[in-house]
N, CA and C atoms as an extended XYZ file, in Angstrom:
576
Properties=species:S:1:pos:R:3:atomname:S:1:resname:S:1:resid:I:1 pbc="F F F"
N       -11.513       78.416      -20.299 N   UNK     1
C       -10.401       77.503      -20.203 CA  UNK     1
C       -10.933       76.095      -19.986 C   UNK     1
N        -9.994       75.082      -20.656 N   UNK     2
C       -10.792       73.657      -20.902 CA  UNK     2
C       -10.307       72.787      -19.614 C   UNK     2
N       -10.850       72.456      -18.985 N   UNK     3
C        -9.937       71.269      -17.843 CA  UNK     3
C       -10.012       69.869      -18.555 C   UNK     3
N        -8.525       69.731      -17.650 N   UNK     4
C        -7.843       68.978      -18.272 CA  UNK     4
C        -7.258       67.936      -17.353 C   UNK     4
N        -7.586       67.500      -16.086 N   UNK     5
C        -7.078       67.415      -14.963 CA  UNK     5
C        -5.495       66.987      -15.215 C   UNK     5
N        -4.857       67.984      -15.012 N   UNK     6
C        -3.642       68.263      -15.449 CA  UNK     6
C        -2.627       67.443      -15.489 C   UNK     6
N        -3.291       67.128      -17.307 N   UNK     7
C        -3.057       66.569      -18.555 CA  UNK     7
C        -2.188       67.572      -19.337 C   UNK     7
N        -1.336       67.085      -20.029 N   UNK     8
C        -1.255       68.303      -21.436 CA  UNK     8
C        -2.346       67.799      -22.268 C   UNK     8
N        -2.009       69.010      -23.306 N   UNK     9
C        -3.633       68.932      -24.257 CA  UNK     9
C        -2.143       68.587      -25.319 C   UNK     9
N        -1.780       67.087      -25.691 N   UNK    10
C        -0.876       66.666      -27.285 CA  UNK    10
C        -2.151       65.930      -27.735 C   UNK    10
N        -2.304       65.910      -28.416 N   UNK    11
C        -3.118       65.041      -29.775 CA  UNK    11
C        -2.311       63.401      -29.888 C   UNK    11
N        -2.959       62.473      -29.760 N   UNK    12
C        -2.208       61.765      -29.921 CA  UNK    12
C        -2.180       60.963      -31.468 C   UNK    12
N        -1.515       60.774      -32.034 N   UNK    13
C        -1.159       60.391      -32.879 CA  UNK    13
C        -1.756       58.637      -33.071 C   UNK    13
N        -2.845       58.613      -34.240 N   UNK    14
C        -3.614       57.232      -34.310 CA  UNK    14
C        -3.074       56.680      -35.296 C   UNK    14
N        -2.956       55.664      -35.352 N   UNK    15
C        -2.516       54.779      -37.012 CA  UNK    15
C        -3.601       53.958      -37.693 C   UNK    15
N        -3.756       54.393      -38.906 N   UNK    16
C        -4.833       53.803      -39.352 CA  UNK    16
C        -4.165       52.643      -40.683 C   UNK    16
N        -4.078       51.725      -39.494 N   UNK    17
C        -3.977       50.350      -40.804 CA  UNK    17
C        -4.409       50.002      -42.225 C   UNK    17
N        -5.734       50.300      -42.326 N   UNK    18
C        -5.991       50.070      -43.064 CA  UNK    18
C        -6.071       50.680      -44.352 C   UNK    18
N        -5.048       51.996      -44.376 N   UNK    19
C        -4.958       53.019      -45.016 CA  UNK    19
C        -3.437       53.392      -45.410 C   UNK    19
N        -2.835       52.494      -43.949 N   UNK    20
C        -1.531       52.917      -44.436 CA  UNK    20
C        -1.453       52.182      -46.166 C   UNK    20
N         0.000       52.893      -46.434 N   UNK    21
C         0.528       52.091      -47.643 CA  UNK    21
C         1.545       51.307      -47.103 C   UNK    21
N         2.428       50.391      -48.017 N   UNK    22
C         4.037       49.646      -47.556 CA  UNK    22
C         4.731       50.918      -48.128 C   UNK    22
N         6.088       50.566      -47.557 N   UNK    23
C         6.784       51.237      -48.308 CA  UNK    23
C         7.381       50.842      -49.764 C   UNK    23
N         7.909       51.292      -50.513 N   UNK    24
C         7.912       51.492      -52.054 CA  UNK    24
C         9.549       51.218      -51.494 C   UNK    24
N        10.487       50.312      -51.381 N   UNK    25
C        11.829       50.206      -51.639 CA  UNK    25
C        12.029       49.062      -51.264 C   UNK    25
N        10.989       47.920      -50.604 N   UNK    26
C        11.433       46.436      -50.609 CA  UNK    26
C        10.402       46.396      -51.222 C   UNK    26
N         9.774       46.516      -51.820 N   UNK    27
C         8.777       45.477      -52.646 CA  UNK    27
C         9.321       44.159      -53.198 C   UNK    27
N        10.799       43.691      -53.481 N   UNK    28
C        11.391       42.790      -54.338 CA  UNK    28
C        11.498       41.877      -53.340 C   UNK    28
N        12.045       42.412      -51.777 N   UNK    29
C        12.113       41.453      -50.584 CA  UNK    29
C        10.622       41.060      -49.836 C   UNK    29
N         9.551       41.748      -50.245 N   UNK    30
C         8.579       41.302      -49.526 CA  UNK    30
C         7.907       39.977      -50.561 C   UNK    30
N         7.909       40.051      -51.688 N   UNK    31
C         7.524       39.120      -52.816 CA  UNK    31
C         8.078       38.176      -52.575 C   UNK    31
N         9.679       38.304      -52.417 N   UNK    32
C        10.363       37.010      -52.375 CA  UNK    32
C        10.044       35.875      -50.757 C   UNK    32
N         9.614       36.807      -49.707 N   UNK    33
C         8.992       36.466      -48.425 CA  UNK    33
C         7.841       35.949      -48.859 C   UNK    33
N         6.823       36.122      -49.298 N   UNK    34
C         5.533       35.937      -49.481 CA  UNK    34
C         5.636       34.345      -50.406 C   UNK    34
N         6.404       33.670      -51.355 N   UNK    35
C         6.404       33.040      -51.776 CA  UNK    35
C         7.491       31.704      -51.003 C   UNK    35
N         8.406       32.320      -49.734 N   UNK    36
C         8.804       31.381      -48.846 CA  UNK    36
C         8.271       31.076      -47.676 C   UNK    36
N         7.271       32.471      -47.272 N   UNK    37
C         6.209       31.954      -46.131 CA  UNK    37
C         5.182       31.051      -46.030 C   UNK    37
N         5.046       30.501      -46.890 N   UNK    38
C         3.367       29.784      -46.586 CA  UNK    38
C         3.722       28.310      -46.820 C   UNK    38
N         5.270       27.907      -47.360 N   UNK    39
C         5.242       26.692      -46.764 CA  UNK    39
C         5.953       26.515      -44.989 C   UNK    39
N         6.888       27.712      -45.211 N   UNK    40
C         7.545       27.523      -43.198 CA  UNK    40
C         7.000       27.770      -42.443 C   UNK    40
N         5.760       28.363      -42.660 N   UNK    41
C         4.648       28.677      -41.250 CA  UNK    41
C         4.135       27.151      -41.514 C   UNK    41
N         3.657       26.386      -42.653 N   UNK    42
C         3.115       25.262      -42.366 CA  UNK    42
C         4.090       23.927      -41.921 C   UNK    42
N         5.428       24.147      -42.322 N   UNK    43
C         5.854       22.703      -41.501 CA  UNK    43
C         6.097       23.256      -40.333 C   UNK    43
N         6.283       24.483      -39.777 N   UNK    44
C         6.180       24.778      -38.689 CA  UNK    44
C         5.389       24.560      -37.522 C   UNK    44
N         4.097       24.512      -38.152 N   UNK    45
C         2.633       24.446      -37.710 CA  UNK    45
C         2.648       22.866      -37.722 C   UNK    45
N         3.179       22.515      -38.445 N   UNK    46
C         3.303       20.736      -38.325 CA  UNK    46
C         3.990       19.980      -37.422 C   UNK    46
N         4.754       20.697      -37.210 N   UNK    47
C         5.835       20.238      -36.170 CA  UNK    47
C         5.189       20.734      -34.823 C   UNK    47
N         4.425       21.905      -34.449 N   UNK    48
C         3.992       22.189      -33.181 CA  UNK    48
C         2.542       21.285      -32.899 C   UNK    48
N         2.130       20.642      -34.408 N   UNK    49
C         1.061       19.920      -34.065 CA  UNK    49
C         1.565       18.645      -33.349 C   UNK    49
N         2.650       18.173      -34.362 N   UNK    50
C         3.101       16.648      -33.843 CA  UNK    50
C         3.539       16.660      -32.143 C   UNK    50
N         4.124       17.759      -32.214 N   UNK    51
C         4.473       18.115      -30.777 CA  UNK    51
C         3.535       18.603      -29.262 C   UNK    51
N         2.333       18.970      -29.693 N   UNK    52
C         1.246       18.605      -29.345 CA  UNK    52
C         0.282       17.348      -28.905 C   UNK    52
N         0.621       16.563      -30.277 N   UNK    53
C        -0.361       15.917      -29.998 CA  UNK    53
C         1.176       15.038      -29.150 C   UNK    53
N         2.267       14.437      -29.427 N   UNK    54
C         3.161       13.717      -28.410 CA  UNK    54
C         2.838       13.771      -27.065 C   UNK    54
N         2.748       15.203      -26.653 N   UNK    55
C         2.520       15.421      -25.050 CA  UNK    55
C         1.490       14.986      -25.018 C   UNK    55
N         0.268       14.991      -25.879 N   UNK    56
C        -1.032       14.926      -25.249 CA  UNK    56
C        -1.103       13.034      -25.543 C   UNK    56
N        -0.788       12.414      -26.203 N   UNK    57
C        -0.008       10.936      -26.056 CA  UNK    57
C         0.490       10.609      -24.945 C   UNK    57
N         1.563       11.334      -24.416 N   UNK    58
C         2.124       10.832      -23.074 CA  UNK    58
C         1.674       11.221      -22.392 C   UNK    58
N         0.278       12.576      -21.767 N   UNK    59
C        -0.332       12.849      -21.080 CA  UNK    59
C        -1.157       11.624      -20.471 C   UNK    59
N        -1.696       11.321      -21.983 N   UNK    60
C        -2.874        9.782      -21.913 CA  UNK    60
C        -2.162        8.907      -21.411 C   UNK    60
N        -1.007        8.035      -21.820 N   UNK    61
C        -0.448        7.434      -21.159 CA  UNK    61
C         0.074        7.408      -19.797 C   UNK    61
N         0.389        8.887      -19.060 N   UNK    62
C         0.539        8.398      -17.709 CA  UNK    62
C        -0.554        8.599      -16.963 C   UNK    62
N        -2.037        9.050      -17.519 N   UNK    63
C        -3.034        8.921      -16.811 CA  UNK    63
C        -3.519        7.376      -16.489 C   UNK    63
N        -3.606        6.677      -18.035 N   UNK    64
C        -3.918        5.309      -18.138 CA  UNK    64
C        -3.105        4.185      -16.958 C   UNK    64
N        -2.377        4.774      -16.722 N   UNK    65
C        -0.970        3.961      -16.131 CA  UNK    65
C        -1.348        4.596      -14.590 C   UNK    65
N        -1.641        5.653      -14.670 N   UNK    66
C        -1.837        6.405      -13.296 CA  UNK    66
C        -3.132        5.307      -12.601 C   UNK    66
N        -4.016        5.740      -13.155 N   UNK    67
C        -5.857        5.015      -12.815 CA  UNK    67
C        -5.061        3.382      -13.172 C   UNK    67
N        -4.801        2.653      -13.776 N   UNK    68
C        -4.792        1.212      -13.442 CA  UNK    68
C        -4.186        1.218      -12.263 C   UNK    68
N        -2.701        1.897      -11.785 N   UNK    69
C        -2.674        1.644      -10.670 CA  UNK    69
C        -3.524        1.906       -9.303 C   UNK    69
N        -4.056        2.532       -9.658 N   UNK    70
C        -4.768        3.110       -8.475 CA  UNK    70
C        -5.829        1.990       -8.509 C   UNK    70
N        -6.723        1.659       -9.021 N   UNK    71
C        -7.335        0.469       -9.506 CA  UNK    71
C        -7.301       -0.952       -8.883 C   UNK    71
N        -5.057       -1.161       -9.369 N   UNK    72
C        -5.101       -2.571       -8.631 CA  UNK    72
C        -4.693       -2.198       -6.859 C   UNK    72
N        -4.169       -0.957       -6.973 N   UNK    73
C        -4.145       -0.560       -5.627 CA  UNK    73
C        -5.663       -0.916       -4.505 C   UNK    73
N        -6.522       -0.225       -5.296 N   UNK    74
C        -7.612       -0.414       -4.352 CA  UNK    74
C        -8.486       -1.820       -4.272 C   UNK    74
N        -7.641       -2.320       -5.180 N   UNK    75
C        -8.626       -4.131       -5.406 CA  UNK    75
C        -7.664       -4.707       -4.685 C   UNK    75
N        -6.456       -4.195       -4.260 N   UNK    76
C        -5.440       -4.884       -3.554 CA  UNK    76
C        -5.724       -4.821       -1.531 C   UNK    76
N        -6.497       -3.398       -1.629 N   UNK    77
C        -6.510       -2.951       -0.265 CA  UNK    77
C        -7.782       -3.752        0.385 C   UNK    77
N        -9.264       -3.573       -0.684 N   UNK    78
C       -10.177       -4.101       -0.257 CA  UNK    78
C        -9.835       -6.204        0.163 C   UNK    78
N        -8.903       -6.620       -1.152 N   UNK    79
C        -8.797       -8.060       -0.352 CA  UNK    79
C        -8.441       -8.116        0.785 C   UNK    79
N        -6.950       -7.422        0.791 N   UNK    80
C        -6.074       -7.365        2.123 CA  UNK    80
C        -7.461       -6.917        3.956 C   UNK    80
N        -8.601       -6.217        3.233 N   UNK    81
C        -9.434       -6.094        4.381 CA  UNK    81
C       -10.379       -7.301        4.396 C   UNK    81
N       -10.996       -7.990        3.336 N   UNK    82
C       -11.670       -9.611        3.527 CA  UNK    82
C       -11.023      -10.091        3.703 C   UNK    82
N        -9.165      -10.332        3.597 N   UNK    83
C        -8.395      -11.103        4.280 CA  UNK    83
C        -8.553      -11.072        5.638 C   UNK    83
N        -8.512      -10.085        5.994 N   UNK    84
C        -8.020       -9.531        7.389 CA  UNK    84
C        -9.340       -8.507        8.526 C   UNK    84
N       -10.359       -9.243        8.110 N   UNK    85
C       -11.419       -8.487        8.706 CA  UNK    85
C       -11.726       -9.307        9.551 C   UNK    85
N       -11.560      -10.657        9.815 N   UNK    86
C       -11.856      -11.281       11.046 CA  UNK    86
C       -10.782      -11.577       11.737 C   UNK    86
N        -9.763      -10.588       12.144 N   UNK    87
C        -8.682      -10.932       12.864 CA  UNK    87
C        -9.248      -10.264       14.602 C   UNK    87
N        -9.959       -9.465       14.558 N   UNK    88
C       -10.609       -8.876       15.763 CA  UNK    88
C       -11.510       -9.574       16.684 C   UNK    88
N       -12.279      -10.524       15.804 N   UNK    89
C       -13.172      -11.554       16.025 CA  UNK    89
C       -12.156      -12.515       16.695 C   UNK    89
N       -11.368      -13.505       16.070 N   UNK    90
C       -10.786      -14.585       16.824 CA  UNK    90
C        -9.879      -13.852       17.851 C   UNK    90
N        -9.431      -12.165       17.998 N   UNK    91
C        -8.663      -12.409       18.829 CA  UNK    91
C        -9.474      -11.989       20.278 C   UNK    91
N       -10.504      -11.871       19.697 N   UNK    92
C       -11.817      -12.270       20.766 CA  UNK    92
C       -12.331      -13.531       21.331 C   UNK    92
N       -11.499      -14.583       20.891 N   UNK    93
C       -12.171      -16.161       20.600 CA  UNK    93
C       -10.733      -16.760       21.245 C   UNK    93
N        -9.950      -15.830       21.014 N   UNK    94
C        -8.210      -16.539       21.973 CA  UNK    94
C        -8.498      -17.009       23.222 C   UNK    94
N        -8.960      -16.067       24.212 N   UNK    95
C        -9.284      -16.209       25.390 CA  UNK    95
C        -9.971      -17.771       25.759 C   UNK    95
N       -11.510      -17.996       25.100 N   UNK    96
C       -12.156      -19.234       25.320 CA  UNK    96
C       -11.429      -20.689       24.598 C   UNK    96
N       -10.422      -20.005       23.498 N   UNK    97
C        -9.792      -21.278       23.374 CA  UNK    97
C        -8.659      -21.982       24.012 C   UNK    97
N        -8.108      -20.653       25.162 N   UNK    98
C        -7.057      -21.072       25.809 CA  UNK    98
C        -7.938      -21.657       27.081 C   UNK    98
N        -8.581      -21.362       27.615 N   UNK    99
C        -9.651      -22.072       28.649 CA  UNK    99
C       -10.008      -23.250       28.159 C   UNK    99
N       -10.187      -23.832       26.818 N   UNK   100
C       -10.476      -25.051       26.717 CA  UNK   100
C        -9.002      -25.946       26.670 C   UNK   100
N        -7.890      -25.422       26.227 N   UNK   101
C        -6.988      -25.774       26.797 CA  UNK   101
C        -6.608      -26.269       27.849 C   UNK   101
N        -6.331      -25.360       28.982 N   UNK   102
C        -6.066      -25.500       30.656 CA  UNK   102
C        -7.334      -26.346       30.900 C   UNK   102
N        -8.481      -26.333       30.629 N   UNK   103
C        -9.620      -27.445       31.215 CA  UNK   103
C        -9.072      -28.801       30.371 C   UNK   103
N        -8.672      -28.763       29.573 N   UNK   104
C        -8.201      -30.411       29.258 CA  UNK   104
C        -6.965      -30.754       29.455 C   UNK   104
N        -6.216      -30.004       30.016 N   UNK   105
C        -4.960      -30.459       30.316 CA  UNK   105
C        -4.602      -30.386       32.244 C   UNK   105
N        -6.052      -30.013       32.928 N   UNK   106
C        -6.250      -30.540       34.475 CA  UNK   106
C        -6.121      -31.672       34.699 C   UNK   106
N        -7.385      -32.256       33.643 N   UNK   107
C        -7.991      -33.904       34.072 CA  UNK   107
C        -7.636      -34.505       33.127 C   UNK   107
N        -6.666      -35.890       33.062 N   UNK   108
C        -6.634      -36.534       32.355 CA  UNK   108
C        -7.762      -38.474       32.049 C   UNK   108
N        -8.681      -38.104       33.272 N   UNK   109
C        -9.552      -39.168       33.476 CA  UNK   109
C       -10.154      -39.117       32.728 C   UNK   109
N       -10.881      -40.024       31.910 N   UNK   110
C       -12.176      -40.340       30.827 CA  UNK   110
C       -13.519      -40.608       31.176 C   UNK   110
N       -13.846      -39.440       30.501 N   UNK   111
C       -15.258      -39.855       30.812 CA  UNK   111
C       -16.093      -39.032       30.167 C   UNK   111
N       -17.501      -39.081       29.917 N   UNK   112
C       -18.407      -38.385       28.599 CA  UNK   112
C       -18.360      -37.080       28.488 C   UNK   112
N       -18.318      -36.646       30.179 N   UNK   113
C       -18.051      -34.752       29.798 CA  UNK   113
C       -16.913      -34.067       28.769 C   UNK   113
N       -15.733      -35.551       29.675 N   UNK   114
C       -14.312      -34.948       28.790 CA  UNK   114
C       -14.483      -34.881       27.669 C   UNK   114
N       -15.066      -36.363       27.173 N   UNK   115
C       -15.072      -36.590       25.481 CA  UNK   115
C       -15.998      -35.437       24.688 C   UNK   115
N       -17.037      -35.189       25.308 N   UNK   116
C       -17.742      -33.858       24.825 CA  UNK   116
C       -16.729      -32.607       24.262 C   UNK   116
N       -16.071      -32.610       25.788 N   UNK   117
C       -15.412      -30.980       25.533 CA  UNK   117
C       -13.735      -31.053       24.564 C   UNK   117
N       -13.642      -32.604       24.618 N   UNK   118
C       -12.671      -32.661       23.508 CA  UNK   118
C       -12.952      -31.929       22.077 C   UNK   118
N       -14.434      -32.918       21.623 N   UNK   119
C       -14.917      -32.701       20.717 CA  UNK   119
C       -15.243      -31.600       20.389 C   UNK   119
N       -15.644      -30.736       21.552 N   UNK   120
C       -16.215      -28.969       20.578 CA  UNK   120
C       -15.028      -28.678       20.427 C   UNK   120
N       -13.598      -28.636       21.374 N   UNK   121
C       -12.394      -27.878       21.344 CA  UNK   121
C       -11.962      -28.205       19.760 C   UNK   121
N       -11.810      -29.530       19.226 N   UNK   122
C       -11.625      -30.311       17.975 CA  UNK   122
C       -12.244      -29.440       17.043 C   UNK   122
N       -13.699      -29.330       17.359 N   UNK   123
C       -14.783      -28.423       15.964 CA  UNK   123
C       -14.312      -26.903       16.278 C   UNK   123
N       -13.623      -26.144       17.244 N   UNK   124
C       -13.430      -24.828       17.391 CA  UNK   124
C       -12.214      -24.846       16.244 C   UNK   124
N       -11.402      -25.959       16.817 N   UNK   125
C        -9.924      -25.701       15.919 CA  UNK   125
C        -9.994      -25.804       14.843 C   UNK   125
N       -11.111      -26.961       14.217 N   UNK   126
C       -11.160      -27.518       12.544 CA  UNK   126
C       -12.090      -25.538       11.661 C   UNK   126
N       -12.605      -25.368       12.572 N   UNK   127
C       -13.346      -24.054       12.124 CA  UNK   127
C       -12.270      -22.906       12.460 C   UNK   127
N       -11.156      -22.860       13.005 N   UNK   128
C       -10.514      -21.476       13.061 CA  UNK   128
C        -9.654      -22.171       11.937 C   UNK   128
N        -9.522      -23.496       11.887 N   UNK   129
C        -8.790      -23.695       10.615 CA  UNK   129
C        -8.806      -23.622        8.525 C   UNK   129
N       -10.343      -23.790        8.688 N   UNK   130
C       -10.308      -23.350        7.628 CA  UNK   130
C       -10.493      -21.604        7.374 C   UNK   130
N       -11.074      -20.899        8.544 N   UNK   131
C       -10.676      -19.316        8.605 CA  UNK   131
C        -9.204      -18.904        8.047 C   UNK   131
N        -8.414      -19.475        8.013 N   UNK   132
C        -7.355      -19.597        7.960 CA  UNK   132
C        -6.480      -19.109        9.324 C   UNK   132
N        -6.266      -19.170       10.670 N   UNK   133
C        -6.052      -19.382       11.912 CA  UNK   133
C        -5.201      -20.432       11.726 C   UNK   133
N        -3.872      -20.600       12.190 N   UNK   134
C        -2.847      -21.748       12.612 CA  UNK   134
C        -2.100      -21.211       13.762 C   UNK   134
N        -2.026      -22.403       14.713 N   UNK   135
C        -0.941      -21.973       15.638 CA  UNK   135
C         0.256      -21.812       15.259 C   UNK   135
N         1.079      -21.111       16.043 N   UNK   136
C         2.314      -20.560       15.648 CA  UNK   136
C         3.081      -21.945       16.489 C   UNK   136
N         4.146      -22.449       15.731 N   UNK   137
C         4.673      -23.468       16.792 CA  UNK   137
C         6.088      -22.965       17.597 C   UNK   137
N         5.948      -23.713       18.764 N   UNK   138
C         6.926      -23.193       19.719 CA  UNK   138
C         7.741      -24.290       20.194 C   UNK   138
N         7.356      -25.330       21.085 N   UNK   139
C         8.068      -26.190       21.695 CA  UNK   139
C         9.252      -26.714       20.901 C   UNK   139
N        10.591      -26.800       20.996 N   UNK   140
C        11.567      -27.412       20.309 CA  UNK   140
C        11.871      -26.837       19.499 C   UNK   140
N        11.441      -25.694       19.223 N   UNK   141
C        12.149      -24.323       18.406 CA  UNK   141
C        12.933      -23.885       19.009 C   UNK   141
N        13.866      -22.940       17.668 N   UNK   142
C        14.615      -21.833       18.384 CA  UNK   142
C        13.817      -20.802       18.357 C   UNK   142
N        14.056      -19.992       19.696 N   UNK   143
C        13.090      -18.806       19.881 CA  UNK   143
C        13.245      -17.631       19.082 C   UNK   143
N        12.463      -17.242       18.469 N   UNK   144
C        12.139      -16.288       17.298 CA  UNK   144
C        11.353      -15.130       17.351 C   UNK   144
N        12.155      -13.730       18.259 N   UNK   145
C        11.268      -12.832       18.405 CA  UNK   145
C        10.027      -12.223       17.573 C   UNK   145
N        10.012      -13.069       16.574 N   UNK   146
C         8.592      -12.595       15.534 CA  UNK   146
C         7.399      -12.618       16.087 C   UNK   146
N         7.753      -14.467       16.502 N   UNK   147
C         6.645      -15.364       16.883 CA  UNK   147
C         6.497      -15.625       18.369 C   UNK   147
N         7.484      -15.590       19.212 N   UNK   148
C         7.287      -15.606       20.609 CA  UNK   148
C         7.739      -14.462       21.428 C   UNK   148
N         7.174      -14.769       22.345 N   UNK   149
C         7.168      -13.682       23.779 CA  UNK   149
C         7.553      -14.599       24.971 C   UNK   149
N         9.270      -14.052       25.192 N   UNK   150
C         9.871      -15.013       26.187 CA  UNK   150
C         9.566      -14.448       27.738 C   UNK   150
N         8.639      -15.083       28.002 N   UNK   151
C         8.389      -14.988       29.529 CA  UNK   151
C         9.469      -15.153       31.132 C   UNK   151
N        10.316      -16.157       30.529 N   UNK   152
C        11.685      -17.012       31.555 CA  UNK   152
C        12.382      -17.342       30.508 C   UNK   152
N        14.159      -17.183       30.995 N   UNK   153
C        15.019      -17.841       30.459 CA  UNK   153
C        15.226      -18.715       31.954 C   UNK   153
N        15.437      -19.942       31.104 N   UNK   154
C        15.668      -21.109       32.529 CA  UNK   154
C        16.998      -21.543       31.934 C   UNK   154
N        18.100      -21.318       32.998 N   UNK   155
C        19.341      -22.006       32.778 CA  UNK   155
C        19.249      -23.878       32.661 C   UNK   155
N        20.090      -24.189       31.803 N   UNK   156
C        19.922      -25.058       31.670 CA  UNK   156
C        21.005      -25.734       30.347 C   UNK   156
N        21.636      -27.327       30.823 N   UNK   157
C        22.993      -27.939       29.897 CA  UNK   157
C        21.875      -28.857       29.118 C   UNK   157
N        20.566      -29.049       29.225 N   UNK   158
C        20.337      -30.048       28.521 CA  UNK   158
C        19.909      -30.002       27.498 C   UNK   158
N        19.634      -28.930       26.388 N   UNK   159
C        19.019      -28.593       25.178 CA  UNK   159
C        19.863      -27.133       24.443 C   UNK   159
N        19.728      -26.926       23.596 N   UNK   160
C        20.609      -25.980       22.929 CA  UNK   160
C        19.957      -24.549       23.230 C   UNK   160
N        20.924      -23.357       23.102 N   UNK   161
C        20.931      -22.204       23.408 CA  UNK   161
C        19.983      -21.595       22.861 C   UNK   161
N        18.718      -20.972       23.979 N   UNK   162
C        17.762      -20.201       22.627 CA  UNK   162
C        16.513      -21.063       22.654 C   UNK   162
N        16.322      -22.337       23.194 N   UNK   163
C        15.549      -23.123       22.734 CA  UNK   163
C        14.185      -23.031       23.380 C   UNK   163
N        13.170      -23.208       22.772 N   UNK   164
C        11.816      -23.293       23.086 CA  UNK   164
C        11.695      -24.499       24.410 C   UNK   164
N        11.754      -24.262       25.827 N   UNK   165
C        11.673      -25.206       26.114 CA  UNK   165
C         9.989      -25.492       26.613 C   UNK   165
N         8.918      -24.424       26.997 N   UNK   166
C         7.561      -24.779       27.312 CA  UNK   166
C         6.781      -23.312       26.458 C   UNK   166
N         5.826      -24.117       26.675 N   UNK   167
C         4.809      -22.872       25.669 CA  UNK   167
C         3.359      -22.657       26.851 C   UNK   167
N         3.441      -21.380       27.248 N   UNK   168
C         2.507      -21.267       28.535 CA  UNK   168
C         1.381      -20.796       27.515 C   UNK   168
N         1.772      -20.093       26.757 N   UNK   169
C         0.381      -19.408       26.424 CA  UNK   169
C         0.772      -19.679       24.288 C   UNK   169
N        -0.668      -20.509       23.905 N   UNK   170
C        -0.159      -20.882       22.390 CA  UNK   170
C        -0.240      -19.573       21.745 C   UNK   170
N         0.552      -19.159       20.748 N   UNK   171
C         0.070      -18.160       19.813 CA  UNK   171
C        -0.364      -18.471       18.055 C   UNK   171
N        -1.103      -17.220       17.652 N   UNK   172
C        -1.854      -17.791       16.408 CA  UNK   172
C        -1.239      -16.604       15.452 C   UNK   172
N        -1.431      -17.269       14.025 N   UNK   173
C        -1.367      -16.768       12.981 CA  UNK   173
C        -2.390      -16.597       12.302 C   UNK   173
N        -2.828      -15.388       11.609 N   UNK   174
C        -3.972      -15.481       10.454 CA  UNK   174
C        -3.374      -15.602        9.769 C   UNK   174
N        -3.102      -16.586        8.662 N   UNK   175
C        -2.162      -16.833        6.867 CA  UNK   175
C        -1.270      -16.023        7.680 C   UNK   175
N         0.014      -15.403        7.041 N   UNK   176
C         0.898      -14.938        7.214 CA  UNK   176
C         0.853      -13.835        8.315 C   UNK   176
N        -0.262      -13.077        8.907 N   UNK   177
C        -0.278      -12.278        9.954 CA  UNK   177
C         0.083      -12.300       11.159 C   UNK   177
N         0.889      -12.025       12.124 N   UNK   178
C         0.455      -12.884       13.560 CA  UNK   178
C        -0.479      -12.252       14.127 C   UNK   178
N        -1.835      -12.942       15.148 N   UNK   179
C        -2.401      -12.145       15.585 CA  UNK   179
C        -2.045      -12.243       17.288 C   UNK   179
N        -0.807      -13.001       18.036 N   UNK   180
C        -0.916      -13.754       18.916 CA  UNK   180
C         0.815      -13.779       19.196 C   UNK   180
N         1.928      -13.248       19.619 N   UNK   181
C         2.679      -14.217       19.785 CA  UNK   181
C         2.392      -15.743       21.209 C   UNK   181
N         3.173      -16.621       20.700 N   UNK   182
C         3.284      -17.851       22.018 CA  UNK   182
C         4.076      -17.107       23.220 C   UNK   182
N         3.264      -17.162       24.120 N   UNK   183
C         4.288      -17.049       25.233 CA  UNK   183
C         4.797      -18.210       26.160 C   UNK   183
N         6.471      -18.418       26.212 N   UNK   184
C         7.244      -19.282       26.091 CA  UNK   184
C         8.401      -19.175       27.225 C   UNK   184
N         9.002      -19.771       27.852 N   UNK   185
C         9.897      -20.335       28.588 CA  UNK   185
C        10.991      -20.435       27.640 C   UNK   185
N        12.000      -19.805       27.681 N   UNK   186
C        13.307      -20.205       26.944 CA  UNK   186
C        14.768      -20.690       27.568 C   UNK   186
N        15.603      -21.765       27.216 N   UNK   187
C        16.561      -22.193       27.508 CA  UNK   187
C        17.850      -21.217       27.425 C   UNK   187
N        18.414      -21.099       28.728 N   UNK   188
C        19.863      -20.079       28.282 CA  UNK   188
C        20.891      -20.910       28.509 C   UNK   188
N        21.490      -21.581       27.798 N   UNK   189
C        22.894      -22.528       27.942 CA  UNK   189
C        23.868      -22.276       28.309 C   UNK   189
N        24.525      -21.553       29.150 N   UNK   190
C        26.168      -20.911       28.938 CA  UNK   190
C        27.128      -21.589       28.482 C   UNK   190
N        26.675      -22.742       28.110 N   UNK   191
C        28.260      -23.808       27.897 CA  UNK   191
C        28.184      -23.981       26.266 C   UNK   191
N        26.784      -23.648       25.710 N   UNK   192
C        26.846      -23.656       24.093 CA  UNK   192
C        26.810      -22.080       23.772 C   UNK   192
């Protein structure tokens, strides 16, 4: 007895292509196929090319479009950091410039030390100035939570509501950045 690991023993039935025949009762419909197939498989084939290559057109195109942006993106990020890479530095340099401040606004007597320490304070400012560094202005403004940090509201009828009336501590701007608000004394009017 044959094992079979219990299988039936059917024969299976093979087809041999290349042997079959067609059948003998469309021959008239397969002729008439054979002489309409070989142009509709080709505009067919034409149309899946054009349609091909379209996507692979707009593929290219939103890559091209993809990478330039990314491109001016990153030529945009690296300025924005040489813009903005010495903002850590001066706000390291705030401190000694507000000390040269309060030391020239103790003594108003003349004399060679003063004129000295005028002069470096003068070359500190002309050099944070072309850094691009500007003070933020305060006095005689209206107060502008962007730019100042109100320390006191001082009542008061003689100047308008809101108003910058002293600037204790100056604040700075890099170009459009602040790195600093002014800290400021502000006027509260009740009668305006």
């Amino acid at each position: 007895m044959a094992r079979t690991n219990g299988k039936t023993e059917i024969e299976e039935q093979r087809l041999d292509a290349e042997h079959e025949l067609p059948a003998a009762d469309d021959t008239e419909d397969r002729q008439a196929e054979r002489l309409e197939s070989p142009a509709t498989p080709r505009v067919s084939e034409a149309e899946k090319f054009r349609a091909e290559r379209d996507t692979l057109l707009d593929r290219l195109a939103r890559m091209q479009a993809e990478f330039d942006n990314a491109r001016k993106r990153a030529a945009k990020e690296q300025q924005d950091f040489r813009d903005y890479a010495l903002a850590d530095t001066v706000k390291a340099l705030l401190p000694a410039l507000d000390s040269f401040e309060r030391a020239l606004g103790t003594s108003h007597e003349q004399s060679e030390f003063r004129s000295g320490v005028e002069l470096i304070y003068k070359q500190l400012q002309d050099a944070l100035a072309k850094l691009g560094i500007r003070p933020v202005a305060s006095k005689g403004e209206q107060f502008d939570p962007r730019y100042h940090e109100a320390v006191e509201m001082v009542d008061t009828e003689d100047v308008e509501d809101h108003e910058v009336l002293e600037e204790l501590q100056r604040g700075y701007k890099l170009k459009d950045r602040l790195l600093r608000p002014a800290m400021v004394r502000v006027a509260r009017n009740p009668k305006r």
